[in-house]
C-alpha positions as CSV (number, residue, x, y, z in Angstrom):
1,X,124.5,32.2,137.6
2,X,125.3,35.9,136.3
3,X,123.3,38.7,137.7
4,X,121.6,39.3,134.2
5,X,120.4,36.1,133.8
6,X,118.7,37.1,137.0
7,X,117.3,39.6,136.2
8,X,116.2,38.3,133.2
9,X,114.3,35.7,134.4
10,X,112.9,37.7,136.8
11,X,111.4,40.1,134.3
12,X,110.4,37.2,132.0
13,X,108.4,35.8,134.9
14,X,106.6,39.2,135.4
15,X,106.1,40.0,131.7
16,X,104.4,36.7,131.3
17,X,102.1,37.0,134.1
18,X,101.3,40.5,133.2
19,X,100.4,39.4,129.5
20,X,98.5,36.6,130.9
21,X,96.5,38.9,133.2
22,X,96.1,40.8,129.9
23,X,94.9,38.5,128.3
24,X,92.3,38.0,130.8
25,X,91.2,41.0,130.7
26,X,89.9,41.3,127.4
27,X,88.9,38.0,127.7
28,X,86.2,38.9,130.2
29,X,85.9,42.3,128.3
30,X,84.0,40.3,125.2
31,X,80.7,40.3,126.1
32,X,81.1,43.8,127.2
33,X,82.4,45.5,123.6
34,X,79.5,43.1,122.3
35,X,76.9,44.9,124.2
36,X,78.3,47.8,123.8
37,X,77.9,47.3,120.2
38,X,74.4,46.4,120.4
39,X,73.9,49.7,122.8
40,X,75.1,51.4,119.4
41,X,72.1,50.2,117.3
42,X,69.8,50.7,120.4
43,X,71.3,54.8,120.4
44,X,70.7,55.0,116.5
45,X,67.2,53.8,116.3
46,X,66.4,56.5,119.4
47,X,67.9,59.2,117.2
48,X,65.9,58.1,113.9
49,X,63.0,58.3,115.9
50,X,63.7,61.8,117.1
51,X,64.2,63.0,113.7
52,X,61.4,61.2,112.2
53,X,59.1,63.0,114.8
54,X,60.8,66.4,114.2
55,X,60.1,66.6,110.1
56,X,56.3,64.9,110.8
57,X,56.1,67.8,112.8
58,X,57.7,69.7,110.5
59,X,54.6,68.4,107.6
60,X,52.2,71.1,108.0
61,X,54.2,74.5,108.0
62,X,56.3,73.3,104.5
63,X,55.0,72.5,101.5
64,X,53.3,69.2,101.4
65,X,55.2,67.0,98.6
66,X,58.8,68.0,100.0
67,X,57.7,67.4,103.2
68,X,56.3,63.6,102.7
69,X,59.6,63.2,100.3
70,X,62.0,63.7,103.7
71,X,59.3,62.1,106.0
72,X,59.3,59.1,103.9
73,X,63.7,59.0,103.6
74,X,63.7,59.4,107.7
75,X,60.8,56.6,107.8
76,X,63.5,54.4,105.9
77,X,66.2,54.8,107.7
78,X,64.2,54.2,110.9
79,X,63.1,51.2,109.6
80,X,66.2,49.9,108.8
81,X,67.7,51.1,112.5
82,X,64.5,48.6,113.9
83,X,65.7,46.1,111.3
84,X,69.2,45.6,112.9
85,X,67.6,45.9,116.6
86,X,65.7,43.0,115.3
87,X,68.7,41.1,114.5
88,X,70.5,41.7,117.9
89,X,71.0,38.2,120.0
90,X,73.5,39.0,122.6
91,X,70.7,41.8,124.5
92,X,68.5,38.8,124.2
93,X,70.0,36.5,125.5
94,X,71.5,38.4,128.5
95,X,68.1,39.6,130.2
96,X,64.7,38.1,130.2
97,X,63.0,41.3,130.5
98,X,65.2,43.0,128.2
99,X,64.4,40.4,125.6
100,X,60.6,41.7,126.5
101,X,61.2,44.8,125.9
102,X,62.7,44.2,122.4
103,X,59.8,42.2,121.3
104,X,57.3,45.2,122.3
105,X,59.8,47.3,119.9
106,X,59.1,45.3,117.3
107,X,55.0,44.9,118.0
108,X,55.8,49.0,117.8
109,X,57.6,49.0,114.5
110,X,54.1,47.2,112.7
111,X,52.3,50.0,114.2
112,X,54.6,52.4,112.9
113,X,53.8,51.0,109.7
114,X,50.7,51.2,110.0
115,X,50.7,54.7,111.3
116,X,53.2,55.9,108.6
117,X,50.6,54.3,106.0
118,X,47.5,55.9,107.4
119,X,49.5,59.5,107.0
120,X,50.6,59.0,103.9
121,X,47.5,58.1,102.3
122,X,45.5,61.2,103.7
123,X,48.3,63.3,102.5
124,X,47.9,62.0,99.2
125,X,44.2,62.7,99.3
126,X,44.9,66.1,100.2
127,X,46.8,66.5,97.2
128,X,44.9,65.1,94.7
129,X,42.4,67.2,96.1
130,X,44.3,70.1,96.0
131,X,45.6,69.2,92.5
132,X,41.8,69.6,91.6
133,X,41.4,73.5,92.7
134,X,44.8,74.3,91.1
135,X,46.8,73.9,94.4
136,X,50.2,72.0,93.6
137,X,51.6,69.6,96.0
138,X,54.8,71.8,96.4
139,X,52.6,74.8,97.2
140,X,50.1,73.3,99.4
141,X,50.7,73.7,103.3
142,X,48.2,72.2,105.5
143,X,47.8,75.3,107.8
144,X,47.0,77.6,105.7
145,X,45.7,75.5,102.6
146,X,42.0,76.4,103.5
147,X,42.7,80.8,104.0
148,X,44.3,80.6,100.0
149,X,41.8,82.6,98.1
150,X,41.5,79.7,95.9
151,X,40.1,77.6,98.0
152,X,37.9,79.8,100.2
153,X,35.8,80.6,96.0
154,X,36.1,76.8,95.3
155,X,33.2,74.6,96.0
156,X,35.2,71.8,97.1
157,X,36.3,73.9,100.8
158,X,34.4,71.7,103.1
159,X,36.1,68.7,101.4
160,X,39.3,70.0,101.8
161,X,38.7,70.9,105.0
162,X,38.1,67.0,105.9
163,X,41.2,66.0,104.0
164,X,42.9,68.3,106.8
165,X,41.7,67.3,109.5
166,X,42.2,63.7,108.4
167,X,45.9,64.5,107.7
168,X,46.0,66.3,111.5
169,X,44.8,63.4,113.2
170,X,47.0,61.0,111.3
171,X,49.6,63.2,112.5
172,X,48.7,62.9,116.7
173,X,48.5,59.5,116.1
174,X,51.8,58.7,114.5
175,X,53.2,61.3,117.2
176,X,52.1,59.2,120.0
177,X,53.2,56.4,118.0
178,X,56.5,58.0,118.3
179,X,56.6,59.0,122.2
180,X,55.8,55.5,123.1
181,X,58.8,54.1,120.9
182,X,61.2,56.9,122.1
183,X,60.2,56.2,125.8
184,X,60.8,52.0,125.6
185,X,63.7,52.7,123.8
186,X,65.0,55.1,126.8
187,X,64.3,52.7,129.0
188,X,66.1,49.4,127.5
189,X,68.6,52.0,126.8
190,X,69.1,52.3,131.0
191,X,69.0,49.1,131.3
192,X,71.4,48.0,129.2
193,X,73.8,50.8,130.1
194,X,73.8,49.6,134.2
195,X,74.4,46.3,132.8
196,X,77.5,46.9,131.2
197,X,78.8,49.1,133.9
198,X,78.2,46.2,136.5
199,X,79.6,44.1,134.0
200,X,83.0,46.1,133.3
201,X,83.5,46.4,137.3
202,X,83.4,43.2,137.7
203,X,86.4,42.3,135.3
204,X,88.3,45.8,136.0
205,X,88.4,44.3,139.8
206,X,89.5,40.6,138.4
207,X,92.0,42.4,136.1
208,X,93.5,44.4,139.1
209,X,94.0,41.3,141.5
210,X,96.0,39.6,138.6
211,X,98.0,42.5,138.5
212,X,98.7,43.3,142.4
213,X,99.6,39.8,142.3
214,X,102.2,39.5,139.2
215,X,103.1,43.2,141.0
216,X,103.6,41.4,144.5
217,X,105.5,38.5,143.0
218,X,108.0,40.7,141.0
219,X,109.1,42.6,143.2
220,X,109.7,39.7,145.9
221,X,112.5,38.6,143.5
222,X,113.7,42.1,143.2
223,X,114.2,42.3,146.5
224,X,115.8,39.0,147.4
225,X,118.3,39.8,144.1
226,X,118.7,43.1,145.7
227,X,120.0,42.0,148.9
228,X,122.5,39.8,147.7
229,X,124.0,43.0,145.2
230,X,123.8,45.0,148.4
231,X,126.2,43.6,150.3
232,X,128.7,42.7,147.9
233,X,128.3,46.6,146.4
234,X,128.1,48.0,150.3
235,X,131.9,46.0,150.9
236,X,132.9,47.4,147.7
237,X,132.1,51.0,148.4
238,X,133.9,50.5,152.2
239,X,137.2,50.0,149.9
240,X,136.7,52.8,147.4
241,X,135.9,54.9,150.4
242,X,139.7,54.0,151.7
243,X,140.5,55.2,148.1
244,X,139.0,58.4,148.2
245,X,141.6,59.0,151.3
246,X,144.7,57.9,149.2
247,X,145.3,54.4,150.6
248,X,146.2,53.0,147.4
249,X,147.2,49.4,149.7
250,X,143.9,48.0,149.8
251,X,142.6,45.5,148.1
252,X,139.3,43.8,146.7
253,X,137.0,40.3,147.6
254,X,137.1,38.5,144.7
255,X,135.3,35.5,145.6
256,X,131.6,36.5,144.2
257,X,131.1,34.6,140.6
258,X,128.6,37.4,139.2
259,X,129.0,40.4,138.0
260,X,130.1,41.7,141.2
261,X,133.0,39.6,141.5
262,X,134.2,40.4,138.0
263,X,134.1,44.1,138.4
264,X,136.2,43.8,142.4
265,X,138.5,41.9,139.9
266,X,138.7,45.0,137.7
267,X,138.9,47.1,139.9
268,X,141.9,45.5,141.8
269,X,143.7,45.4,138.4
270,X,142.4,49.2,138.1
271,X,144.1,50.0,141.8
272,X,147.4,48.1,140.1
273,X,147.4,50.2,137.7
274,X,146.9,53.6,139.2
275,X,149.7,52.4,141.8
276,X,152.4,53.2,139.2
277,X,150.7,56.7,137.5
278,X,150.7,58.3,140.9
279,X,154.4,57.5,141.4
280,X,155.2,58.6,138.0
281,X,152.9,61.7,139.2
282,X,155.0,61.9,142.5
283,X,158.4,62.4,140.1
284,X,156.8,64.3,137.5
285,X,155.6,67.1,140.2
286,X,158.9,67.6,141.7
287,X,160.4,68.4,138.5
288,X,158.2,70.8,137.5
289,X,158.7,73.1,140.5
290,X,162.5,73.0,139.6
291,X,161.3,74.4,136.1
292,X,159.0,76.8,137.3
293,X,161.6,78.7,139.3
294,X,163.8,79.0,136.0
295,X,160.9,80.0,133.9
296,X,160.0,83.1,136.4
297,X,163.7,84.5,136.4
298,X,163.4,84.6,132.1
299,X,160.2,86.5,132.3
300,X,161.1,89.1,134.6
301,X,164.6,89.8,133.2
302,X,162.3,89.9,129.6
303,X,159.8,92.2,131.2
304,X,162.7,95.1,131.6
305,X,164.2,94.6,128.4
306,X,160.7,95.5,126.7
307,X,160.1,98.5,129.0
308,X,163.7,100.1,128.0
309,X,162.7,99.5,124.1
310,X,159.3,101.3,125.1
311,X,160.7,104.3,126.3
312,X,162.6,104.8,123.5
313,X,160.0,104.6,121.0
314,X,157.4,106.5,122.5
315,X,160.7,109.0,122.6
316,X,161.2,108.7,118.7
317,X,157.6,108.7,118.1
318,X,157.2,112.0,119.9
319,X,159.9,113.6,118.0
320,X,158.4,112.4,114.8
321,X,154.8,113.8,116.1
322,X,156.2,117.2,116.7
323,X,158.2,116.9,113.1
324,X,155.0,116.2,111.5
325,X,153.2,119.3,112.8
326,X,156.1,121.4,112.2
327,X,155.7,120.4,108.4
328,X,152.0,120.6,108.5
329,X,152.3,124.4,109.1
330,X,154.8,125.3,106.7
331,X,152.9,123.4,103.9
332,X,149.8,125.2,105.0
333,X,151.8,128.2,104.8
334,X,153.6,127.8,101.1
335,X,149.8,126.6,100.0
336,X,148.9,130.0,101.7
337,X,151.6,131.6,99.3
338,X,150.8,129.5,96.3
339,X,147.1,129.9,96.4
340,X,147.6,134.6,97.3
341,X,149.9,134.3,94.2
342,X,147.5,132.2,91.8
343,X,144.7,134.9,93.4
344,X,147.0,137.9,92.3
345,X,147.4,136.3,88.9
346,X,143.7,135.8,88.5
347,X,143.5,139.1,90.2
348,X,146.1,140.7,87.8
349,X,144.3,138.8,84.8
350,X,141.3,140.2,85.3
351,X,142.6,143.8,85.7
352,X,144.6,143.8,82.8
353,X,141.2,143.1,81.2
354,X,139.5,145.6,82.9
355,X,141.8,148.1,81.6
356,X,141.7,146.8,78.1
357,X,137.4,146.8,78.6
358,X,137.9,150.1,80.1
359,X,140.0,151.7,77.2
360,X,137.9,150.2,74.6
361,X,134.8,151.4,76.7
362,X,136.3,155.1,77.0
363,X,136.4,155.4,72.9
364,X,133.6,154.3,72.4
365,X,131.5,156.3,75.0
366,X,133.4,159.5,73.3
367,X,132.0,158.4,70.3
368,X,128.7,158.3,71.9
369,X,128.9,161.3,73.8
370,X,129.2,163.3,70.5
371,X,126.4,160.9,69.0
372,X,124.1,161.8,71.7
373,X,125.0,165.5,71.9
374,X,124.0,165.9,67.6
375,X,120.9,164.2,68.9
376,X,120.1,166.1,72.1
377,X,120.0,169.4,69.5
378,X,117.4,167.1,67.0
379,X,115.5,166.5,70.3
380,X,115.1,169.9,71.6
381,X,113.6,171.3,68.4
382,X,111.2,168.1,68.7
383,X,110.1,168.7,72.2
384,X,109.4,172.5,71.2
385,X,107.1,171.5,68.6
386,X,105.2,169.0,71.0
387,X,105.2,172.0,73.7
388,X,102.5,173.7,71.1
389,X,100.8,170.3,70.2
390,X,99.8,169.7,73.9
391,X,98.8,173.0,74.3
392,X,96.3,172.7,71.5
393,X,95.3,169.2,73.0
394,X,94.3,170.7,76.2
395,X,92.6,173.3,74.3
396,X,90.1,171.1,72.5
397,X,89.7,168.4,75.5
398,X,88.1,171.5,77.5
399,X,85.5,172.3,74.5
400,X,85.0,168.8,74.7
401,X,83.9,169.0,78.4
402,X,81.7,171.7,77.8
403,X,79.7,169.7,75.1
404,X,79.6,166.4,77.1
405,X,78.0,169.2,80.0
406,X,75.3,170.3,77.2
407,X,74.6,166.8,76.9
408,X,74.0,165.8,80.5
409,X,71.5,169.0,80.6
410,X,69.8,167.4,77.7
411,X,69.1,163.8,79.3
412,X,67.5,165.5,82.1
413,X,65.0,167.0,79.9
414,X,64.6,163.9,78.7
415,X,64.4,161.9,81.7
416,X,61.9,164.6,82.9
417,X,59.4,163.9,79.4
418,X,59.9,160.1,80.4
419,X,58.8,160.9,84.2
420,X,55.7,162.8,83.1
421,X,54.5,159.7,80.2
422,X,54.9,157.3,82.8
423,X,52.2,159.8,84.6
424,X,50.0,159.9,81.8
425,X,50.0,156.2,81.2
426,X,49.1,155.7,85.4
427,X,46.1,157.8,85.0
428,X,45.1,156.2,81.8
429,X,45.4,152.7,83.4
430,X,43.4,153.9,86.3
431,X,40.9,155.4,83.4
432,X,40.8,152.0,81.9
433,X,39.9,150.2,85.1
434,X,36.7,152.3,85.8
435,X,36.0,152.0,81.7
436,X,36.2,148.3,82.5
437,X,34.0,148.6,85.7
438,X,31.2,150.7,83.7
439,X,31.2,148.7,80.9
440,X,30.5,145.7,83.2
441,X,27.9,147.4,84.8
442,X,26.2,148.0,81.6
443,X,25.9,144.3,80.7
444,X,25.2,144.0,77.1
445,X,25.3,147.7,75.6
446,X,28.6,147.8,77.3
447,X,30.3,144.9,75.4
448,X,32.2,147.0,73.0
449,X,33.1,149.9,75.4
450,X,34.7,146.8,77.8
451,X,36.9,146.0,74.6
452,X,37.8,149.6,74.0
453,X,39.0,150.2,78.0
454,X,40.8,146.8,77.5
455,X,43.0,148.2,74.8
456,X,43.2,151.2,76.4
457,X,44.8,149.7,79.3
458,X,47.4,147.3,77.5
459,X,47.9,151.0,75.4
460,X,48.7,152.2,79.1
461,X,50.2,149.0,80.3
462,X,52.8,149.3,77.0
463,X,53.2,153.2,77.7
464,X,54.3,152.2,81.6
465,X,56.5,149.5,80.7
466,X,58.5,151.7,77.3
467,X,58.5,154.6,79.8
468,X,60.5,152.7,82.8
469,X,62.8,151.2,80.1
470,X,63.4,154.3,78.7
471,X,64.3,155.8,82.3
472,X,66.3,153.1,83.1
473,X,68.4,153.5,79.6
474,X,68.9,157.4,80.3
475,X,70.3,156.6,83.9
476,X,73.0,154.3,81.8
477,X,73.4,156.9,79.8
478,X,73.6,159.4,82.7
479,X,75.9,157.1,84.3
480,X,78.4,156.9,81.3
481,X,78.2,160.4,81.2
482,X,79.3,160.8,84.2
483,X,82.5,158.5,84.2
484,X,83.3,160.3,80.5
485,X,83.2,163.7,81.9
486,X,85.3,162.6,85.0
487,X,87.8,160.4,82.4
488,X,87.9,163.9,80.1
489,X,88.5,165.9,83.3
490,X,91.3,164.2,84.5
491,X,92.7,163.7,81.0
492,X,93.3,167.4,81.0
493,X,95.0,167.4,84.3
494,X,97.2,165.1,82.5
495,X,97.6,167.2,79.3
496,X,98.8,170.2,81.8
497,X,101.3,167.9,83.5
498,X,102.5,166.7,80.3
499,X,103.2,170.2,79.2
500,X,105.1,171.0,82.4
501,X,107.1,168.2,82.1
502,X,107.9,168.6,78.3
503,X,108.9,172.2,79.5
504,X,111.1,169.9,82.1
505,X,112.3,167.8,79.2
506,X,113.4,170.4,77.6
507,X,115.4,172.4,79.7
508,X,117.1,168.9,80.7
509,X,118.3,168.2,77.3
510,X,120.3,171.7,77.6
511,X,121.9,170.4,80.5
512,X,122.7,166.7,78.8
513,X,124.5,168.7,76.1
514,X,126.5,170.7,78.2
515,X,127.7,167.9,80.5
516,X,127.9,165.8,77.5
517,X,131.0,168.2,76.7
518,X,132.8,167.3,80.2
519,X,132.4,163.6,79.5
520,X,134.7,163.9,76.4
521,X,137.4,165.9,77.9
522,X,137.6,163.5,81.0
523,X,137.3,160.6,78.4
524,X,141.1,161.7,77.3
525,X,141.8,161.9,80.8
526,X,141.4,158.4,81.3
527,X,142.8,156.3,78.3
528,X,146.5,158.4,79.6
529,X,145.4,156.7,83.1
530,X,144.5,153.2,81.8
531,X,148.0,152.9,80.0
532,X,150.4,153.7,82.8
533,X,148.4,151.3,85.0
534,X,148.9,148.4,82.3
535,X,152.4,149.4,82.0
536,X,152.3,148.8,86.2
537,X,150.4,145.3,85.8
538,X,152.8,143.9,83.7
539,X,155.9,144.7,86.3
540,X,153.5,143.4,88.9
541,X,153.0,140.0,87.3
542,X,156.3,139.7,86.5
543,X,157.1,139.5,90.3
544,X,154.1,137.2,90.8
545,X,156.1,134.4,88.8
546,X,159.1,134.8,90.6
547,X,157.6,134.4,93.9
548,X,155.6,131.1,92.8
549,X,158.6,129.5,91.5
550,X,160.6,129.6,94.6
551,X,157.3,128.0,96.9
552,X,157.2,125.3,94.1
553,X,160.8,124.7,94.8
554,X,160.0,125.0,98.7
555,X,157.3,122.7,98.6
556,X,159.2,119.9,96.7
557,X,161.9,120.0,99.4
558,X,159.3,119.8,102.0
559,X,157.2,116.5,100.2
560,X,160.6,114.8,100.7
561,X,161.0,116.0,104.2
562,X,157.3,114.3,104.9
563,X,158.1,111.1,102.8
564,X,160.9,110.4,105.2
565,X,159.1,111.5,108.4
566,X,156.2,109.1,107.0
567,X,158.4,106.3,106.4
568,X,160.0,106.6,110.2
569,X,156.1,106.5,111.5
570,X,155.3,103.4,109.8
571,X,159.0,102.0,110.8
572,X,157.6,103.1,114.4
573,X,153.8,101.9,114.3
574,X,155.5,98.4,113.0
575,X,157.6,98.7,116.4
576,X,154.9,99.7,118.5
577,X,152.7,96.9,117.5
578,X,156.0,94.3,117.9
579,X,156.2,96.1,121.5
580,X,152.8,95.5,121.7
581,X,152.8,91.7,121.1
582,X,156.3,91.2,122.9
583,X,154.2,92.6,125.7
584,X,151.0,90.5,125.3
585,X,153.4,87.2,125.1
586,X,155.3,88.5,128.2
587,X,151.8,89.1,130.0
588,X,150.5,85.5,128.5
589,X,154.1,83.6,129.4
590,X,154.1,85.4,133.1
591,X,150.3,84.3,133.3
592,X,151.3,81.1,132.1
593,X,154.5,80.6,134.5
594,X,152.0,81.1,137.3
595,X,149.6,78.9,136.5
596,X,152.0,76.1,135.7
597,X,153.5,77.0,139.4
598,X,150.4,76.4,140.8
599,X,149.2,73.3,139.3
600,X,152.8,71.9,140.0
601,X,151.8,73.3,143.8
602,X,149.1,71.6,143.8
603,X,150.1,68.7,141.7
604,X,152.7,68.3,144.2
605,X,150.7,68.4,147.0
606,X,148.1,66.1,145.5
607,X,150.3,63.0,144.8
608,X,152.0,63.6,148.2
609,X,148.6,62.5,149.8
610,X,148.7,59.1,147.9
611,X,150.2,55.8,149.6
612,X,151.8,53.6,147.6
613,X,154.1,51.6,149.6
């Protein structure tokens, strides 16, 4: 029999135990997930109750109708949670006192009813009695129904106040109602939980004996099949281990009829095999250290060829460096030449228009030199006349200061008339005041004497007031007195340097005129000066042309010079980077002589360690 089919009844045999423990398993689990199931309704019901207690205790602080609306929904449900707890048969069934305690849960749910019925009715008592004060059922709450001002002026208070406490006591009673329910249902709820743990122990402990066994059995089979591979595999590896050495003489049991006497078969057709490779090997090697030895003479005698070609082209390339910079100055210096002689041109161009400017310029600044010079004489009679003019000027600006001086003495008059009515009209106010006190201590007789001091102080009153606005507009006036005689004084200051510098003026223009006389003689002088020098630009520019002409020439000569010295470089960079890659293959085929040497070394040396004979 092969060693899978072994093994594969083995595993079978375990897998079906395994499943058949399983199986058990949930076999005995049934009851369990039943209860468990039935623990479910048990847990619901406790939590209806819960919430049914917290919205009845909820009742009073809300308004009444919403609260009776979710009371009544949660009283449902409730009922419907009891319903299904009445319904259960497996709990039943299981424990006798268990079954007890369901049957005093349902004696508790016709209470409940009961309870629930009694509330609701004495709710709805309370609202039809609100209802009758004017109290809706959404606005009524019941602990603070009877402090609504409503109900403290109705006459129906003490009836209201029964309805309450009917409702209040309704309310105890259903809430012990409620703490009796929650506490049998806590405890069946215990109960029912140890239950199930005992119960789930018990078949957890079954189910793990059926395993260790299955467990036990399997691997008793493993073992036994074990043994018998082990020592065919342990007289297998004693041969490889012969192999690993190089004894390629030994050979394989081939008696087994399993697996492992198919693969010793294999492998002794395997060792057949590899018998002829390593003598092919064996040849192989020794010809490749007969190749290597020829390989390493044709590297080195390549090696010095390429140094000999590198010396001569970093030769070359340095002559062609040194070329290069050699033409690099000259062309700096005939675009040195080129660009002086294009700056003599522009140079030359500009003065040539400089002198035309400046000869054009010359005859027409004579012609305005004998323009200005007829004007100059119009001029001087003009600044005589103005001479005299600003002479009378100054004369009537100083009568004008004396005037504005008579003025000034005038507002002080005034502004001493002003001081003494303000005076006058303090005295009369003060007059007024004791008219006033007189006439009030007259009584009746005095009546029309009090109306005449009142006038006479708003008279004063008026007089005070006009008199400080009059003062007040005369120290304006003072004030722009002031600034006018100060403007008028210094204007005549300025009138008396105006006249000195007219005089100035004057005696300037005589000068203009005489120097404009110079300027027209020197004029002459200058147009004879600006034609020689054109005559000497013209020579000069001459020159200029033939001196730009020959660097053209030179710099032709000298862009073919650099074409060829540029096409020697490129033939040299296209050397250099041959060089370069001759050298890199050298390096690479020296690299690679070596390392083919060494693996034939050890090639070599490797199939010398095997035995084939």
């Amino acid at each position: 029999m092969k060693l899978q089919t072994k093994l594969s009844f083995t595993v079978l045999g375990a897998a079906i135990c395994f499943g058949f423990a399983i199986f058990i398993y949930f076999l005995l689990l049934t009851p369990v997930r039943s209860l468990r199931v039935d623990q479910t309704y048990l847990q619901n019901a406790t939590t209806r109750i819960l919430l049914e207690r917290a919205l009845a205790n909820r009742l009073p602080i809300i308004g009444l109708a919403e609260g009776l609306e979710d009371l009544a929904d949660a009283h449902q449900k409730t009922q419907q949670a009891f319903q299904k707890i009445a319904e259960l048969k497996n709990l039943k069934s299981l424990d006798v006192q268990i079954s007890k305690a369901l049957a005093v849960v349902e004696h508790l749910t016709s209470t409940a009813n009961k309870d629930y019925s009694l509330l609701v009715t004495a709710a709805k008592v309370l609202s039809k009695d609100g209802d009758s004060i004017g109290i809706s059922s959404r606005e009524l709450t019941i602990y603070n129904v009877l402090l609504q001002p409503l109900v403290l002026r109705s006459p129906l208070r003490a009836k209201l106040a029964t309805d309450v406490e009917n409702v209040k006591k309704q309310l105890v009673e259903f809430d012990v109602w409620i703490d009796s329910a929650f506490e049998i249902m806590h405890q069946q709820f215990s109960k029912i939980d140890v239950l199930i743990n005992n119960t789930e122990v018990r078949v957890s402990q079954m189910a793990l004996l059926i395993v260790g066994l299955v467990v036990a059995g399997l691997l008793l089979g493993v073992l036994l099949l074990s043994r018998r591979v082990s020592v065919a595999v342990t007289k297998m590896g004693r041969e490889v281990k012969f192999l690993k050495e190089g004894d390629l003489t030994r050979r394989f049991a081939t008696s087994f009829k399993d697996e492992v006497g198919t693969l010793s078969r294999d492998m002794e057709d395997f060792l057949n095999h590899h018998r002829d490779v390593v003598r092919q090997i064996q040849s192989v090697a020794e010809e490749n250290l007969r190749v290597k030895t020829d390989l390493e003479m044709t590297t080195s005698q390549n090696a010095q060829a390429t140094a000999g070609l590198s010396s001569a082209m970093k030769t070359m390339s340095l002559g062609v460096e040194q070329l290069e910079q050699s033409m690099a100055t000259f062309t700096k210096a005939l675009q040195a030449i080129r660009d002086t002689t294009d700056d003599f041109e522009n140079m030359l161009i500009r003065q040539n228009s400089s002198i035309q400017n400046s000869s054009t310029a010359v005859i027409e600044m004579q012609a305005s030199i004998d323009n200005i010079a007829a004007l100059t004489g119009a001029r001087a009679q003009s600044v005589t006349q103005l001479v005299q003019t600003a002479q009378d000027g100054g004369e009537k600006l100083e009568r004008t200061n004396q005037l504005i001086l008579e003025v000034g003495s005038s507002v002080n008059d005034i502004r001493d008339m002003a001081m003494i009515i303000q005076q006058i009209a303090s005295q009369t106010d003060l007059l007024a005041m004791n008219a006033a006190i007189e006439a009030a201590h007259a009584g009746e007789a005095g009546k029309g004497f009090s109306v005449v001091a009142d006038e006479i102080r708003k008279l004063a009153e008026a007089s005070r007031e006009n008199s400080q606005r009059i003062s007040s507009n005369l120290q304006k006036i003072v004030s722009v007195i002031d600034q006018v005689f100060t403007s008028s004084s210094e204007t005549q200051l300025s009138f008396s340097k105006i006249q000195s510098e007219i005089q100035l003026l004057s005696q300037a223009l005589d000068e203009i005129a005489h120097n404009l006389l110079e300027f027209s003689v020197g004029g002459k002088q200058i147009n004879e000066a600006m034609a020689v020098l054109q005559t000497a630009s013209n020579e000069v520019n001459s020159r200029r042309d033939q001196i730009a002409q020959a660097a053209d020439q030179s710099s032709a000569s000298l862009e073919q010079v650099e074409n060829v010295a540029s096409n020697v470089q490129s033939a040299l960079e296209t050397l250099n980077a041959s060089e370069n890659n001759l050298l890199s293959s050298d390096e690479a085929m020296r690299i690679l002589v070596q390392r083919v040497a060494e693996i034939a070394s050890i090639l070599h040396g490797e199939a010398a360690k095997f035995r084939t004979n």
